[in-house]
C-alpha positions in Angstrom: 21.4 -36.4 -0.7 19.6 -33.8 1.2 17.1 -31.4 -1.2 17.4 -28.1 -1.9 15.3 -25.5 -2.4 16.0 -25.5 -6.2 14.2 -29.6 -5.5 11.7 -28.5 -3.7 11.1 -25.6 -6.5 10.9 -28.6 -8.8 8.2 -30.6 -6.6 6.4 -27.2 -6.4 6.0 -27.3 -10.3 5.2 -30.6 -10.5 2.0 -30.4 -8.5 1.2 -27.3 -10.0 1.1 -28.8 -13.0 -1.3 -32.0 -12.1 -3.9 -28.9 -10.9 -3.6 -27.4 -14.1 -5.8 -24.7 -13.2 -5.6 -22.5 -10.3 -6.7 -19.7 -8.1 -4.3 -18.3 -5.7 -5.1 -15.9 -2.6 -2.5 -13.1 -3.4 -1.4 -10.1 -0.9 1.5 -9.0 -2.5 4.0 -10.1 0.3 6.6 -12.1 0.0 5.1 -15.9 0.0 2.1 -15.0 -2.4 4.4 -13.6 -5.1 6.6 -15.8 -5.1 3.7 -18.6 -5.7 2.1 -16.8 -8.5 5.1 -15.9 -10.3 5.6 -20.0 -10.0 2.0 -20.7 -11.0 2.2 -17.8 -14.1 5.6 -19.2 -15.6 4.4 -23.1 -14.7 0.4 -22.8 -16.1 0.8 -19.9 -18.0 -2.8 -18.6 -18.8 -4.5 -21.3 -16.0 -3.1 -19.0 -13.1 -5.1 -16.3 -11.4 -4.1 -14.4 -8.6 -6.8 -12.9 -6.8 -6.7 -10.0 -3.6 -9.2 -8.9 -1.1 -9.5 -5.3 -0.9 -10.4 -4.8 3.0 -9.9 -1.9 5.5 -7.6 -4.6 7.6 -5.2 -4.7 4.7 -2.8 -1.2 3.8 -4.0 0.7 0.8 0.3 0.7 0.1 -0.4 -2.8 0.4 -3.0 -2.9 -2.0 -1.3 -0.9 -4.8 2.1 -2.8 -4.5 -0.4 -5.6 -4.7 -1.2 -4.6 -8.3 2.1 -3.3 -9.5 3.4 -6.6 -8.9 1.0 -8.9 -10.6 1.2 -6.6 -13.3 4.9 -7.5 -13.8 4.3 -10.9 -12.8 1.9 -11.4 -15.5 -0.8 -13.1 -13.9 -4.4 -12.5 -14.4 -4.9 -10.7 -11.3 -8.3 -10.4 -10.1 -9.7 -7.6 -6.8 -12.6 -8.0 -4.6 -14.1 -5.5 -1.8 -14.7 -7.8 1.4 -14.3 -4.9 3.7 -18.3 -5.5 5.4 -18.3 -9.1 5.3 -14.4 -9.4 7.0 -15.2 -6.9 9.5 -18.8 -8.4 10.4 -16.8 -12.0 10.8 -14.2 -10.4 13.4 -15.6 -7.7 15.5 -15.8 -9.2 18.4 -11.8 -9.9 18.2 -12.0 -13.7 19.9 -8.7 -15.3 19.9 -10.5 -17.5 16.8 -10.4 -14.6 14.8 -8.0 -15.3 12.4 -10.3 -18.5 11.8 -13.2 -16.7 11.4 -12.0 -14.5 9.0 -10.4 -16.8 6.7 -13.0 -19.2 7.0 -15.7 -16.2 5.3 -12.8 -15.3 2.7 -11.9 -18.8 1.4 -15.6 -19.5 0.9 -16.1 -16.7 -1.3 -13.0 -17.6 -3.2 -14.5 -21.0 -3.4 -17.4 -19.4 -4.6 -15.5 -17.3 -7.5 -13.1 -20.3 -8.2 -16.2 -21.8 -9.2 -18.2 -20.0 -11.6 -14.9 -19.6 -13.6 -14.5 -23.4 -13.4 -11.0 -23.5 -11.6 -10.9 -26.9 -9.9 -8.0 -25.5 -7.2 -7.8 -22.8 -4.3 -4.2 -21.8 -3.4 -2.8 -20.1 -0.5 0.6 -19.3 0.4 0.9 -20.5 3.8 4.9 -21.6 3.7 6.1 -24.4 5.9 7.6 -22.5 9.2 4.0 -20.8 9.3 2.8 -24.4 11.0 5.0 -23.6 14.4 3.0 -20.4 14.8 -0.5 -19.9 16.5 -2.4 -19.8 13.6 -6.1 -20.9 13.8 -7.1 -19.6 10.2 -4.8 -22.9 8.7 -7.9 -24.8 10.5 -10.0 -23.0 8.4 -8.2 -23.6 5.0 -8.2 -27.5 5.5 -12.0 -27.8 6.3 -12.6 -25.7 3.0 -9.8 -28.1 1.5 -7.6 -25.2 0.1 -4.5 -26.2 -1.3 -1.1 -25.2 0.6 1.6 -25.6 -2.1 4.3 -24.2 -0.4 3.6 -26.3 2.4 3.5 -29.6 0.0 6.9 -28.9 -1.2 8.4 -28.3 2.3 9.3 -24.6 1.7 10.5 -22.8 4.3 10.6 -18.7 4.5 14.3 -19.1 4.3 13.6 -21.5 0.8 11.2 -18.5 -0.3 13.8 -15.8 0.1 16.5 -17.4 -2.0 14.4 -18.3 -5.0 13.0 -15.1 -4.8 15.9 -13.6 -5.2 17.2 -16.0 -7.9 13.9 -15.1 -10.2 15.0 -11.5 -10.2 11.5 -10.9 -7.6 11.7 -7.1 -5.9 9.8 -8.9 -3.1 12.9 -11.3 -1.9 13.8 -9.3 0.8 10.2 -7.9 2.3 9.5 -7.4 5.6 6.7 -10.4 7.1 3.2 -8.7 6.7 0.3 -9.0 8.7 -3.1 -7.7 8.6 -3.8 -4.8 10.5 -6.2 -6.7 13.0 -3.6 -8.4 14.4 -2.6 -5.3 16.0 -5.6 -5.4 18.4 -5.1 -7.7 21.6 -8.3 -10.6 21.9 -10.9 -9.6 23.1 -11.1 -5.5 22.1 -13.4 -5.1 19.1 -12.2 -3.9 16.1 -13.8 -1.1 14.0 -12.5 0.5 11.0 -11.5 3.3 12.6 -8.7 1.4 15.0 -7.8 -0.2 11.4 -6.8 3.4 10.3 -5.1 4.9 13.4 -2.8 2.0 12.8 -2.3 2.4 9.5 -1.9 5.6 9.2 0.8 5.5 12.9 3.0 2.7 10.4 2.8 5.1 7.6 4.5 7.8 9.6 7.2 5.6 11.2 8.0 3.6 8.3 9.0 6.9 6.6 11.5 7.3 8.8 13.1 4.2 7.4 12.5 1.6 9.3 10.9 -1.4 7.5 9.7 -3.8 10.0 7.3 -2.4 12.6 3.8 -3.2 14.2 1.7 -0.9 15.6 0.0 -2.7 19.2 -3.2 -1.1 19.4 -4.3 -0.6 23.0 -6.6 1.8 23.5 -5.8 5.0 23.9 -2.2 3.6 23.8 0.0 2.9 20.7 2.8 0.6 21.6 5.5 0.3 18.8 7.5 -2.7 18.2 10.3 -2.2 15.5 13.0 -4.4 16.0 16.0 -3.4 18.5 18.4 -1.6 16.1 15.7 0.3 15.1 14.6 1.7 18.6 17.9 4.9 18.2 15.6 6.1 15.3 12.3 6.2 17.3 14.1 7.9 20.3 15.7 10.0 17.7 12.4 11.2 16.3 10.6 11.0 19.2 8.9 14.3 19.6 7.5 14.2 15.7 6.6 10.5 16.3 4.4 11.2 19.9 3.0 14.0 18.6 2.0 13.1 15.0 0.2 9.5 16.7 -1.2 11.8 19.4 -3.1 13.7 16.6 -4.3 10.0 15.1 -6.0 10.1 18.5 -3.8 8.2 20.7 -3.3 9.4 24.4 0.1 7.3 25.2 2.9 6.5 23.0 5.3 3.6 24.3 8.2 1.8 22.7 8.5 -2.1 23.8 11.7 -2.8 24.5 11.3 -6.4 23.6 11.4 -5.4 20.1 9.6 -6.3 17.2 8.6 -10.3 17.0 6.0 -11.9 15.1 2.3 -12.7 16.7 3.5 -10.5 20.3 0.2 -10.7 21.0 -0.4 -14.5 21.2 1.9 -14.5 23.8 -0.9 -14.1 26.3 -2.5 -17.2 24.8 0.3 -19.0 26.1 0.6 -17.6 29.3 -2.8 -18.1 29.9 -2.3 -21.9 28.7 0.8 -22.4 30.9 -1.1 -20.4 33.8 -3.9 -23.6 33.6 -1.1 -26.2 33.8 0.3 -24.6 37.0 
């Protein structure tokens, strides 16, 4: 009989409840809710949901962040890692992602620790694995648990229990940090982080939900996806000259359309250029 995702739900629970302590990494999006509301209704008091407050991250982020553990229940803990995340990837190497977890998992070793909580969760699901995603190296040479992984949960999986448990977060857009909107190789200072921020901030009010910023410079190229790209051309004029007072020179539209991790895609061509 194949499984379900109400099975794998099951399997979920039942390793949660062999850790019988844990502390999970918890941004508020989609994945990480869903695992602490899991981990709060299967360990009760034994689940702690903690968040790194960071310039890379959305302040809107940040306070949904808290609304939501707040309903959830969960012990919700918030740390400042802004220096120490911004030290680990300024120079923006296409390791960065690896680099950055690898400096936050330690510390949340670190805090796991001294409040004796045998187990560090995060909420890497399992369609995550076909992406280019070097921080995962990270999280298994710190042995941080991936439950959602475990129990063979896909996004899909996610979604629909989500929805079943009444979670506000069933339907939420994919979320990345703001770093990832800087191509390898250009460092990254916390003013970039804000331009970017503050350019999604703008757009998204507009009503569109999914959306990157690309930072290049004195170029911001937007990414929403296709059915989206009326509304930009729509609002164009407010859109150019509200970015061009962020300090951006050029405002483009790529008519690809939004997809996730658009900028590893010249990791692969430079991979498939070295096979040629």
């Amino acid at each position: 009989m194949p499984r379900t995702p109400t099975s794998r739900l099951n399997n979920l629970k039942a390793d949660l409840k062999q850790m019988r302590s844990v502390l999970i990494a918890y941004s508020g999006g989609t994945d990480s809710v869903f695992l602490a509301k899991t981990a709060r209704d299967t360990l009760k008091d034994n689940a702690t949901a903690i968040t790194a407050a960071s310039p890379m991250y959305p302040q809107k982020e940040l306070k949904e962040a808290k609304q939501l553990a707040k309903k959830i229940g969960i012990r919700h803990i918030i740390i400042d890692t802004g220096k120490t995340q911004l030290s680990s990837i300024k120079k923006n190497t296409e390791n960065r992602c690896y680099d950055c977890k690898k400096e936050l998992f330690k510390k949340l070793k670190e805090i796991a620790s001294k409040n004796n909580i045998p187990y560090v969760l995060d909420a890497t699901n399992l369609d995550d694995l076909t992406d280019y995603r070097p921080g995962i190296k990270a999280l298994r040479e710190l042995n941080i648990k991936s439950p959602l992984v475990d129990a063979k949960l896909t996004k899909k999986d996610i979604r629909h229990l989500s929805k079943n448990m009444g979670l506000d977060t069933w339907d939420k857009p994919s979320s990345a940090c703001l770093a990832s909107r800087i191509p390898y190789g250009t460092q990254i200072t916390k003013k970039h982080l804000e331009q970017i921020e503050k350019s999604e901030n703008i757009i998204k009010k507009l009503g569109i939900k999914q959306l990157r910023i690309r930072h290049h410079g004195t170029t911001a190229i937007i990414e929403t996806p296709k059915k989206d790209i009326p509304i930009l051309l729509k609002h164009s004029k407010k859109i150019t000259w509200k970015l061009k007072q962020l300090g951006f020179t050029y405002i483009t539209i790529d008519l690809e359309g939004y997809r996730q991790g658009s900028l590893n895609e010249v990791l692969k061509n430079e991979t498939d250029a070295k096979r040629l």
